[in-house]
N, C-alpha and C positions, 0 to 999 in steps of 0.2 A: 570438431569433436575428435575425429581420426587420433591429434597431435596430443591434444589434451589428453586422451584416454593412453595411448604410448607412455607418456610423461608419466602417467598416475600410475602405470603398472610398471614404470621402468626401463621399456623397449625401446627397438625402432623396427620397426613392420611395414612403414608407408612405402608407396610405390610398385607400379607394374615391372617384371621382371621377365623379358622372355629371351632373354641370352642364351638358355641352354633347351630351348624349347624343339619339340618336331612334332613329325607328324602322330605318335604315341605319344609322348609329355606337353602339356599343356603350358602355357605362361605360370610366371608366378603373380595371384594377381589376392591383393588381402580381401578377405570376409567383411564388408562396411561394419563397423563397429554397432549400428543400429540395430543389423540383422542380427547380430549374436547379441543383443538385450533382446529383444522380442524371440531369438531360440529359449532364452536364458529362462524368462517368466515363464514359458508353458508349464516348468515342472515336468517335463517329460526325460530330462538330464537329472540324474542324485548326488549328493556326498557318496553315494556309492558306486558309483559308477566311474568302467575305465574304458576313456572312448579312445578308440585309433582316430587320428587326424593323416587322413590320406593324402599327401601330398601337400604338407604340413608348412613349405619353405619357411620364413624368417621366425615361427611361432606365434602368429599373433591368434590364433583360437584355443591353441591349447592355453596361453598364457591367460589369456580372459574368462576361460572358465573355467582353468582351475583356481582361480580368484575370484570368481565371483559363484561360482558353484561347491566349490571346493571336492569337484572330482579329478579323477588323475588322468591323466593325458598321456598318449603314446604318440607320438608325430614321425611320421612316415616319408621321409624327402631323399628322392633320389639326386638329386644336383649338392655335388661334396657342397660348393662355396656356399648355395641357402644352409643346407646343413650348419656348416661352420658360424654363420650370420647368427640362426636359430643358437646355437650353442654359446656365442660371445651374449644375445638377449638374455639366455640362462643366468648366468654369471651376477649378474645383476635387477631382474626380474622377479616380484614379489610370486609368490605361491610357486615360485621354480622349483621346488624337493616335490612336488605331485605331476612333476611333467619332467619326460625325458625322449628323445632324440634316437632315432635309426637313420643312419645313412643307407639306406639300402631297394632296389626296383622294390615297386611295389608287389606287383605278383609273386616274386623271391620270398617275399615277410609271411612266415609260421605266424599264424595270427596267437597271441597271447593267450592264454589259457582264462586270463581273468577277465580278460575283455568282457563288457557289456557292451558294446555299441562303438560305432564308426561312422565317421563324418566324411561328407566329399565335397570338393566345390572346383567339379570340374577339372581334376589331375590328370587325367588322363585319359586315351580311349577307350572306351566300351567296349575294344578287345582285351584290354587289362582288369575292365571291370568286373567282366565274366568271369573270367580267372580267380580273382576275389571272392566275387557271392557264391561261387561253388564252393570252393576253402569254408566260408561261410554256414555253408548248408545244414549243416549239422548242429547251430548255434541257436538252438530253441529261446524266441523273445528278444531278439539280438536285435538294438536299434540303428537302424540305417538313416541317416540325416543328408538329406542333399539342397546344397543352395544351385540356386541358380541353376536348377539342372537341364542338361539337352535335352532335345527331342528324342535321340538316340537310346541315351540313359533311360527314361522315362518309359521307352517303346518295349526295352529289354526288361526290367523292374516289375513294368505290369505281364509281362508274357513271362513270370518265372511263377508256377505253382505255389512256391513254397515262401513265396512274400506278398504280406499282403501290405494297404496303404494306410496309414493310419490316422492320416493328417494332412492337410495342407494349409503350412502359416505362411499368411499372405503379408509382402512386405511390399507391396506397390504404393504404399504411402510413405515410404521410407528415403525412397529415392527420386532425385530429378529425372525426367525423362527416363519414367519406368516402361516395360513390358511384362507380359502376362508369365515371363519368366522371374521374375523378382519374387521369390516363395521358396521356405525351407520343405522338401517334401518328407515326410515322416514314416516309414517301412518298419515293418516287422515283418522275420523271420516265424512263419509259424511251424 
């Protein structure tokens, strides 16, 4: 599926990448194409809607959903060469004019004014993450999407007042040799 779906939208996204990684940046590691059908049908993502993809490396979430959602994508990758990877997918990747590219730390990123919601899957530390949902604070209804999230992320998300939970789509039938971690978790800013 992974190749298949690559091929249909045009990319190449496959593969774990942790060349530039530390103890603040995480691997690059892609979204299973499964989970983002099963994000895809909630209806909790619009054609209206412009989500940040946190630590976005090659594009394979932004490119998938703004093809199969048709919202716009903003991808967030601090490592120039994903950046650059993500930018040559553009080039040739259907729904690429609703999705575009920041080379830049995440905590550094003014968050967009039009933003509706932000995705994460794992970019980064939860010292970075704070950083963000405070930026965030003020973004009344703003969707927070987490795959695969830490114990960490989870610990901090439910001890913030001003987010609540909105969701949790269970993806443990999705994957081989799942954990009780395989779930997109669904937040709102209230």
């Amino acid at each position: 599926m992974e190749l298949d779906l690559d091929n249909l939208l045009k990319i190449k996204t496959k593969g774990r990448d942790d060349s530039q990684s530390n103890y603040q940046n995480f691997p690059y590691e892609p979204t299973p194409y499964e989970v983002l059908e099963r994000l895809s049908s909630t209806g909790y993502i619009k054609k209206s809607d412009v989500i940040i993809d946190f630590g976005s490396g090659k594009g394979r979430v932004d490119f998938y959903l703004s093809y199969q959602l048709k919202c716009h994508m903003i991808g967030i990758e601090y490592d120039k060469r994903l950046y650059e990877m993500a930018n040559i997918n553009k080039e040739t990747a259907k729904s690429s004019s609703r999705v575009r590219f920041i080379n830049i730390n995440a905590n550094d990123y003014e968050i967009d004014s039009n933003a509706t919601g932000a995705y994460f899957f794992n970019p980064f530390s939860v010292n970075i993450l704070e950083k963000i949902i405070i930026k965030l604070k003020e973004k009344k209804n703003f969707k927070l999407f987490f795959y695969y999230p830490s114990d960490k992320y989870i610990d901090f998300l439910n001890g913030c007042d001003f987010i609540k939970l909105v969701d949790k789509i269970d993806c443990v039938d999705l994957i081989v040799n799942p954990n009780e971690r395989e779930c997109v978790l669904f937040y709102e800013i209230i």
